[in-house]
N, C-alpha and C positions, 0 to 999 in steps of 0.2 A: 504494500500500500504506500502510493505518495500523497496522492491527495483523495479527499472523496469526490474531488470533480473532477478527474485523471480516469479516460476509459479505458478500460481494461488493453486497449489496443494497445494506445498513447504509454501505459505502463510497460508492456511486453515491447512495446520499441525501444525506450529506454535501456529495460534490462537487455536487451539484445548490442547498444550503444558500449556499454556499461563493461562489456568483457573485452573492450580496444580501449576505452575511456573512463577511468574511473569514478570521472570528473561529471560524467553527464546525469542531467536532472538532480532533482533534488529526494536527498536522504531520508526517511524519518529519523528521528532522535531513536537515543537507547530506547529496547522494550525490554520486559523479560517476559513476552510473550514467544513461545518455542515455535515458531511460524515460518517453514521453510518456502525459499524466496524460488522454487524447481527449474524457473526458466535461466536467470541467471548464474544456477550450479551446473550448467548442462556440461563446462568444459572438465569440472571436478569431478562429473561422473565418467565421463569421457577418457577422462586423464586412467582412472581405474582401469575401464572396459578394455582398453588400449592394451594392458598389460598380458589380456587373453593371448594376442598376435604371437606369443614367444611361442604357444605351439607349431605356429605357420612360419617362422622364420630362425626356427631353431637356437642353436645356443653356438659360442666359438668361444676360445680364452682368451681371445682378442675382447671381443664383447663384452663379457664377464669383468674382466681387469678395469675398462674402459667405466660398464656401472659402478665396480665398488671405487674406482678414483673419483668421479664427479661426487658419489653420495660422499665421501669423506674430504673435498674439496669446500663442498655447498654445505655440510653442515657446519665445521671449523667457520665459513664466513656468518653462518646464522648463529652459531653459538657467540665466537669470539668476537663477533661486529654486532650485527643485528641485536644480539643479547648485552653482554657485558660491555660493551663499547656503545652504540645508538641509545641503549634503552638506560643505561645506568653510567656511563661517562667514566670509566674506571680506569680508563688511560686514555693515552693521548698519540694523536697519527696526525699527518702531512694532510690535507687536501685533497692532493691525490688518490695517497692510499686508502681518504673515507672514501674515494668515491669507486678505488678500484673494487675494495671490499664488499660495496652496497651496492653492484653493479653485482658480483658473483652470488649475493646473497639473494639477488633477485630474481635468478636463476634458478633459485630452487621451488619455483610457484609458492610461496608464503605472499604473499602480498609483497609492497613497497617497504622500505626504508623505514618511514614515516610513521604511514599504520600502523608495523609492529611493532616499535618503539612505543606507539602513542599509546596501545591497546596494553602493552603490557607494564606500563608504569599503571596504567588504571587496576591490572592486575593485583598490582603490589599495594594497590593504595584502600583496594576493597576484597582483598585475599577472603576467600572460604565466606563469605559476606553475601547477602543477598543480592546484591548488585555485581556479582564478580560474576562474569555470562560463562565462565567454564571451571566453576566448583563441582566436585561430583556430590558435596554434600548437597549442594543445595537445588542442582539440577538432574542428577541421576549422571551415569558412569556414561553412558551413550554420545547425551549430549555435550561432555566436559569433553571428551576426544574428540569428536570429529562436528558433533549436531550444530555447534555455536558458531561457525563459520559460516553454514547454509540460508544465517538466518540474514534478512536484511536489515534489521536492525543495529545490526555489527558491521556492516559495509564502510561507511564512512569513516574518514580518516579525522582522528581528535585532534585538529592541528596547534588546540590551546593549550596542549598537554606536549609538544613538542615545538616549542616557538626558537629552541636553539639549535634545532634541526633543520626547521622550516626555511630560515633565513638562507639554505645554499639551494641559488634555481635548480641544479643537476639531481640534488635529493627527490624537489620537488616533480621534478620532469619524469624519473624512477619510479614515483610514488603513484601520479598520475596514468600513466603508461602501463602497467602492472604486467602486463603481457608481453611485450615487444622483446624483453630480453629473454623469455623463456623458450618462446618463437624460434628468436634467432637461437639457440643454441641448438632446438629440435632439427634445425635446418643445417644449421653447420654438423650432428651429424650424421643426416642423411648423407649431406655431400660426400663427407670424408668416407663412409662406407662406401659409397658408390665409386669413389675414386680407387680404394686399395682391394675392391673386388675385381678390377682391371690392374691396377699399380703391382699389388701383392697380394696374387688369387692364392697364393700357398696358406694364406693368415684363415679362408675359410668364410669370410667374412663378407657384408653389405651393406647397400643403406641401411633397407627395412630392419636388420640383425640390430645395426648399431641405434638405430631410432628408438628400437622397442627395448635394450638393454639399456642404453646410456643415461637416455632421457625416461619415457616411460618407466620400465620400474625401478631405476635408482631413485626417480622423481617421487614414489608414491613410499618409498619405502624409508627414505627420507623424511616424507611430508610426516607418516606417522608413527616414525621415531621421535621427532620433536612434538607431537603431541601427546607421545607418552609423558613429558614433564606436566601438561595442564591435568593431565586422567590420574596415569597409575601414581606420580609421583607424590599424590595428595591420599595416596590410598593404601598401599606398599611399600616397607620399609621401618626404619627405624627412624625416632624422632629425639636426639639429643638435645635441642635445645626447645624449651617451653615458648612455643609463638602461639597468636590467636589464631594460626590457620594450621592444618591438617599435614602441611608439607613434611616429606619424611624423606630420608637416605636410602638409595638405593644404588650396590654395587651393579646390578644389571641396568639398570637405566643410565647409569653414569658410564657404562663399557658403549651401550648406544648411542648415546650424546656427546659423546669426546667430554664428559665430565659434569652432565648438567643435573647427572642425579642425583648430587649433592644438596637438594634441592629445599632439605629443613635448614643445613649451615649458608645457605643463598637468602633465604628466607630472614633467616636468627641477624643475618649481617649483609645485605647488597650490594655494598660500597666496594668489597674488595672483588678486586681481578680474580684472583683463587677463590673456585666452590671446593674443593679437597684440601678440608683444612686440617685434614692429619696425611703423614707420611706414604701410609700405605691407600688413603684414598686418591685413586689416580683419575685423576684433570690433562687428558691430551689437552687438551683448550689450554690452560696453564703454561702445560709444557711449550705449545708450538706460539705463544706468543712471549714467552721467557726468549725464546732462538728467533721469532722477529726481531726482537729489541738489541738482541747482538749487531743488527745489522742495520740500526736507527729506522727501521720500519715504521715501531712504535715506539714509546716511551711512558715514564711514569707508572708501570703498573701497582695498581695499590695493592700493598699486601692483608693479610690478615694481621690485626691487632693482636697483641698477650693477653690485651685484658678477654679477648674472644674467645681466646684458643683455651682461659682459664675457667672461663663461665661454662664450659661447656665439655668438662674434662673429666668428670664422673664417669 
């Protein structure tokens, strides 16, 4: 619904605009009514069905090697950017490198720069809370993973809630666009399949092979790996430190998210770069922006306080 004098047509054009254009027509506000938007998820269902194709175009270790690099390319830029860097400012990068990062991260179908920054500081700020749109307490397990994305109500980008983001056009152009980069990567690699099925017919390999591996389901598998932090990671686990919401530690969700399963010690303290705030809880994210900053990549990563690592050493 946008308006109640918007026919049903004028709406369905919209949401048709809406999957090149983020920008077109106008939003409703938050609901929390559970009201899936069908016409404008057509490409998220899409995205799924797509992943059937690997019966019809088989598998190569080309292919294979090719998904698991993008999925752990695109999640590192949605963990270590998107998250701990757009959403919570915990170190510090070039111009550039925000834009190379938030240019890869948008690659992984999550939405813009922007949105996910915006949406998840409101996260943070209405954790396990009635107004938090992906609690499982408060909406059920279904819709905390995947349902709260469908709905149109969550479409729009909070841009009050990111005014230190807003200010670079290139974020905004990323944020706007939401698609364009995903496109082009599904295309870059058809090509390159098609090229090294002539180039280097020894590899096995194709478009179609590499479309449906690289992109398709590195894409999906990806998508709901980092929605394990909004579901299982409020539901599974262990909770060292006493917060008002549900968040708990999880070594398998943290082995998924290059370290986001850390996700009661993120909760207890946001500020820091590091969610593994003990030795043996491993943070790749940590790690591979620890080996950025070797190379002025980045800077400034915040560490974890004493007085943190004390409150919470029971």
């Amino acid at each position: 619904m946008i308006r109640s004098g918007v026919s049903s047509l004028q709406r369905a054009a919209i949401a048709l605009v809406r999957w090149f254009d983020s920008a077109a027509g106008e939003v409703p506000a938050e609901s929390e009514e559970h009201r899936v938007d069908w016409l404008r998820v057509v490409p998220l269902v899409a995205l799924h069905l797509a992943c059937v194709a690997v019966v019809v175009v088989g598998w190569s270790p080309l292919a294979v090697l090719v998904a698991v690099a993008l999925y752990l390319v695109r999640m590192f830029a949605i963990t270590g950017f998107y998250h701990r860097y757009f959403s919570h400012r915990t170190f510090r990068t070039s111009r550039f490198f925000q834009f190379a990062f938030a240019l890869l991260g948008a690659s992984s179908v999550q939405r813009g720069p922007l949105w996910w920054a915006a949406h998840h500081r409101l996260h943070h700020a209405r954790s396990d809370q009635p107004a938090d749109v992906h609690s499982p307490r408060q909406h059920g397990f279904a819709w905390s993973h995947i349902g709260w994305l469908t709905s149109e109500s969550n479409f729009r980008t909070r841009a009050e809630m990111v005014p230190d983001l807003a200010r670079y056009p290139e974020l905004r152009f990323l944020d706007r666009f939401d698609t364009l980069v995903p496109v082009a990567l599904a295309a870059l690699l058809f090509g390159l399949g098609e090229h090294l099925a002539v180039a280097a017919p020894a590899l096995g390999t194709n478009g179609p092979q590499l479309l449906v591996w690289g992109f398709f389901i590195s894409t999906v598998v990806l998508l709901h790996a980092t929605l394990t932090v909004n579901s299982l990671a409020h539901v599974i686990g262990r909770r060292r430190y006493e917060t008002r919401d549900d968040s708990r530690n999880s070594l398998l969700i943290a082995l998924l998210t290059l370290g986001e399963g850390w996700h009661n010690n993120h909760h207890y303290y946001p500020g820091s770069t590091r969610q593994g705030f003990r030795w043996w809880e491993i943070d790749a994210t940590w790690i591979a922006l620890v080996v950025l900053s070797w190379f002025g990549i980045v800077s400034d990563l915040t560490p974890v306080p004493d007085h943190v690592r004390l409150a919470g050493a029971t």
